[in-house]
C-alpha positions as CSV (number, residue, x, y, z in Angstrom):
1,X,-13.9,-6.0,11.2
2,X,-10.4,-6.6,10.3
3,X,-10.6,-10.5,10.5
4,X,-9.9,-11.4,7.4
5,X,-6.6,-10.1,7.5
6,X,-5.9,-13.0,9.9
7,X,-6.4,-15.6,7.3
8,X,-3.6,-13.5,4.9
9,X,-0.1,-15.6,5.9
10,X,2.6,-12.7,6.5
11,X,4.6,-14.7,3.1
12,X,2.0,-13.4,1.0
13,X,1.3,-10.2,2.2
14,X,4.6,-8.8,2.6
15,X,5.9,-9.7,-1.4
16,X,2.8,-8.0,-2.6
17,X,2.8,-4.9,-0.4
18,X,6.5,-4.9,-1.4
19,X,6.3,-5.2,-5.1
20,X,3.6,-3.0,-5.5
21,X,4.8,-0.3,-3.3
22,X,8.3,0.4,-5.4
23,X,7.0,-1.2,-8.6
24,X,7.6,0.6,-11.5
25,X,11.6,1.0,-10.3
26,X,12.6,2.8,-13.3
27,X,12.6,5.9,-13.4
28,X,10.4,6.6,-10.1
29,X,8.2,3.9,-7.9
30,X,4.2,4.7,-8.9
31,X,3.7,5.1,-5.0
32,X,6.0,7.7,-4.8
33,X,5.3,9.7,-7.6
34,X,1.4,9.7,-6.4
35,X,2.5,10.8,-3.2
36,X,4.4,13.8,-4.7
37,X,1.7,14.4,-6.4
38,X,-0.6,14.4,-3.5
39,X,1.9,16.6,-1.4
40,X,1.8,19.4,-4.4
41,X,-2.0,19.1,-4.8
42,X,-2.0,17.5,-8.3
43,X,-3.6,14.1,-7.6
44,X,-6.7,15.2,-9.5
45,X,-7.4,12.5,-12.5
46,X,-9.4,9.5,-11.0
47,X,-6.7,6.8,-12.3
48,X,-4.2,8.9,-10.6
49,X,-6.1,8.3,-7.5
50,X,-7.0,4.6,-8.1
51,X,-3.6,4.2,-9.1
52,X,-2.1,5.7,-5.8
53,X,-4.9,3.5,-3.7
54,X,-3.8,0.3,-5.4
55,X,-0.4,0.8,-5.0
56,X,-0.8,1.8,-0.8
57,X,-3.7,-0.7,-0.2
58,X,-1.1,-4.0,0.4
59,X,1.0,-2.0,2.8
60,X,-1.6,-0.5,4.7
61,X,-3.1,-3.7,5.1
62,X,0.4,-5.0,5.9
63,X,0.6,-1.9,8.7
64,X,-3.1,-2.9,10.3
65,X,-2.3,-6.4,10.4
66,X,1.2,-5.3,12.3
67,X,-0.6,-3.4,14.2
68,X,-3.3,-6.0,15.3
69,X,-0.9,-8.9,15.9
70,X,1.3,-6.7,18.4
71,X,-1.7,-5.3,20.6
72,X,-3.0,-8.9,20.7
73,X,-0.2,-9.7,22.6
């Protein structure tokens, strides 16, 4: 299911899961403020939710692909 993620180098995964995840810096990273937002049950508006999914996705990805890679061993 999950296969494709084996064909993503770690050097390209990791910058984009990076950037995205603190991305706006200034004045608070989009990830974080969607997550306070989900935590005080305000993440109502669909591009809050689409921009909370866009900003996880890479480092979810990242954490499956982690994940796969150590219980292969």
């Amino acid at each position: 299911m999950f296969d494709f993620l084996d064909k993503i180098p770690y050097s390209i995964l990791i910058p984009i899961a990076v950037f995205l995840l603190v991305a706006p810096v200034v004045p608070m990273p989009h990830a974080l403020e969607k997550l306070i937002m989900l935590k005080n049950g305000t993440l109502r508006r669909p591009i809050d939710i689409f921009d909370l999914m866009m900003h996880t996705v890479p480092t979810i990805l990242l954490l499956i692909k982690f994940a796969r890679s150590w219980l292969a061993k």
